[in-house]
GUMI-374090 format. One record per residue (C-alpha): x, y, z. Coordinates in steps of 0.25 Angstrom, whole numbers, plus 5000, padded with zeros to 4 digits. Layout:
N
XYZ;...
***
This chain:
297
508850775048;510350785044;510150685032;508850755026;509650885026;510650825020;509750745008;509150875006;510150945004;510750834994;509550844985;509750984982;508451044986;508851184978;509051124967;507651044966;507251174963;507551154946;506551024948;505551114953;505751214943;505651104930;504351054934;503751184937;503951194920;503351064918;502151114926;502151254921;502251204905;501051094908;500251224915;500751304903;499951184893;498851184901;498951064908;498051044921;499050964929;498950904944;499850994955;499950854963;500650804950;501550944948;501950904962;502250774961;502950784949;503850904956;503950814966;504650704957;505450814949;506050864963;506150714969;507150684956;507850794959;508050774972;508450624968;509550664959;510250744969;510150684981;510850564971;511750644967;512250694981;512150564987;513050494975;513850624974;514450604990;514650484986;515550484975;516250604985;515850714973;515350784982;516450804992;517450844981;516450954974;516551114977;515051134982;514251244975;512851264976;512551214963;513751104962;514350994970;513250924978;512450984990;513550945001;512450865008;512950715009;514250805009;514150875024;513350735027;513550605022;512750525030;511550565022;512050495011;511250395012;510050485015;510250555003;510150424995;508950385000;508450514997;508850494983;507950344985;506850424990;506750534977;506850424969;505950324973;504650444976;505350484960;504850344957;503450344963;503150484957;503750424943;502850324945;501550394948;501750474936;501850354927;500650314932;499750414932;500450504919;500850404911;502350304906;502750444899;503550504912;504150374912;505350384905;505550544910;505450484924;506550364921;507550464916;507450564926;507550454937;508950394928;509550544928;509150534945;509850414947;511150424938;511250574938;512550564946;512850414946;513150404931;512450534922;513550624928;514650534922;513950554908;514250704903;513150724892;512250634902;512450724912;512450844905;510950834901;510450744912;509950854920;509350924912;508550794906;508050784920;507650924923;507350954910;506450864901;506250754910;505850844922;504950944915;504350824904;504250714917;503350844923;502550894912;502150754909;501850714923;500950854923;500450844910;500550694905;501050734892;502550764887;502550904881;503850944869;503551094877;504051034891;505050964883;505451094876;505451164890;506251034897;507551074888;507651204895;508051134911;508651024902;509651124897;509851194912;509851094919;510851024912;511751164913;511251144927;512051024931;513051064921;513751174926;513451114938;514551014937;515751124936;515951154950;516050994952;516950944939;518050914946;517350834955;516350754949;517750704939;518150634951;517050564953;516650524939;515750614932;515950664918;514950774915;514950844901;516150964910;516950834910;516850794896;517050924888;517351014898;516751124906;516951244896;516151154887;515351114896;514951264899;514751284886;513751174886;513051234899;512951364888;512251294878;511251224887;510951364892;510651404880;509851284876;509051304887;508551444883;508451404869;507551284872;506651364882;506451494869;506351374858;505151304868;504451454869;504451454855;504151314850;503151294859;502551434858;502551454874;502351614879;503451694876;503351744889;504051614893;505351674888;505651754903;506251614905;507551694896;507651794908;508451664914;509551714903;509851824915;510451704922;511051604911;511851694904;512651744915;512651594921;513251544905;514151674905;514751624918;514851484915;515651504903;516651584909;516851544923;516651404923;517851384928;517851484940;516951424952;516651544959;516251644945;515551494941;514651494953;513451594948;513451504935;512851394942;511851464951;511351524939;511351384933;510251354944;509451464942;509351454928;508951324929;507851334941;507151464935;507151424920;505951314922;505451394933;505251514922;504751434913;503851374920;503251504926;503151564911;502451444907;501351464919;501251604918;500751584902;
***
């Protein structure tokens, strides 16, 4: 029992929450086309979205404790690791197979979708599953790789790997709509890795912080913001969607703030701490907005 608290604390539960949240807009935009899809295949397809997730972190955790990352970062609760393997590291093996586990039932489903949708979710599903398995081993020693990595997961691969799976078509609209989580996401991860910079340089990793610095790295995080919020106006216009869609910018409440503090306190932990809570919330409520828009038209 001790072991299963631990493995599920190592995959992050909370934050399975933005998984949830990017196939509820694939769904929504394919309800939005008038798409008669199968709940059983929603399901399933949520169930692979979270199961990859899940795969990633409990990687990540598990190759983190050992490299000893994880004993050397200040924990937050947006940075430095869950702490799991941390207060018990006799689950470490536990927590690889459970790893094993989301990636073989990740396998089957990818599988089972091939077969009955068609070869097109293919290559979606072979580079989601390369992001899963060299996130942490190799990705983060790549900085632009790592910079825009999460957000190709969360972003076009997760939303167009749905929308095909619901629809059996790609659509240029969900591809439009992706680049909004591809933008937040990778923000996501990225102001992430400030409270851990000192750290993961011990061990290795050389994220875009490393290679240009964090003051342009914030100013990267700014522009990404930006590109989100831009993408999501031009996808309204260009694809002539309701205007009513455009309660999604009420989310501006909470990102100018979060940019504001970001640039100027980047550097002091404690003023830097609402910065990366409202990073999470931006990123779990602006597919989620979208999404309800989409279903209420």
């Amino acid at each position: 029992m001790h072991n299963f608290k631990t493995v599920l604390m190592a995959a992050r539960p909370n934050f399975l929450l933005l998984s949830v949240s990017v196939v509820l807009l694939a769904a929504a935009l394919a309800s939005y086309e008038g798409v008669n899809w199968s709940w059983w295949v929603f399901v399933i397809t949520l169930l692979g979205a979270v199961l990859a997730h899940a795969a990633v972190n409990l990687l990540n955790e598990y190759q983190d404790n050992l490299s000893g990352l994880d004993f050397m970062t200040d924990k937050t609760p947006f940075s430095g690791g869950s702490g799991a393997l941390q207060a018990n590291p006799l689950a470490s093996q536990a927590v690889l197979n459970a790893f094993k586990l989301c990636l073989l039932l990740l396998v089957v489903i990818g599988g089972n979708f091939i077969y009955l949708k068609g070869w097109q979710i293919l290559p979606i599903g072979l580079v989601g599953l390369l992001i899963v398995i060299f996130y942490t081993s190799k990705i983060t020693k790549s900085p632009w790789l790592c910079l825009i990595s999460p957000g190709l997961a969360f972003g076009p691969l997760m939303i167009l790997g749905s929308y095909f799976v619901l629809t059996g078509e790609l659509s240029w609209l969900a591809f439009s709509l992706s680049l909004v989580p591809f933008f937040l996401v990778n923000n996501l991860l990225l102001l992430n890795q400030i409270p851990d910079l000192k750290a993961d340089e011990k061990v290795g990793r050389y994220n875009i912080l490393m290679k240009l610095g964090v003051r342009n790295g914030i100013y990267i995080f700014a522009t990404f913001e930006f590109l989100a919020f831009a993408s999501f106006v031009l996808s309204v216009y260009a694809f002539n969607l309701p205007i009513t869609l455009f309660w999604v910018l009420t989310l501006l409440i909470v990102v100018i703030p979060m940019v504001i503090i970001a640039l100027r306190d980047y550097d002091n932990a404690s003023k830097f701490m609402p910065a990366l809570a409202m990073n999470v919330i931006s990123n779990l409520l602006a597919p989620f907005f979208i999404a309800v828009g989409l279903w209420l038209n």
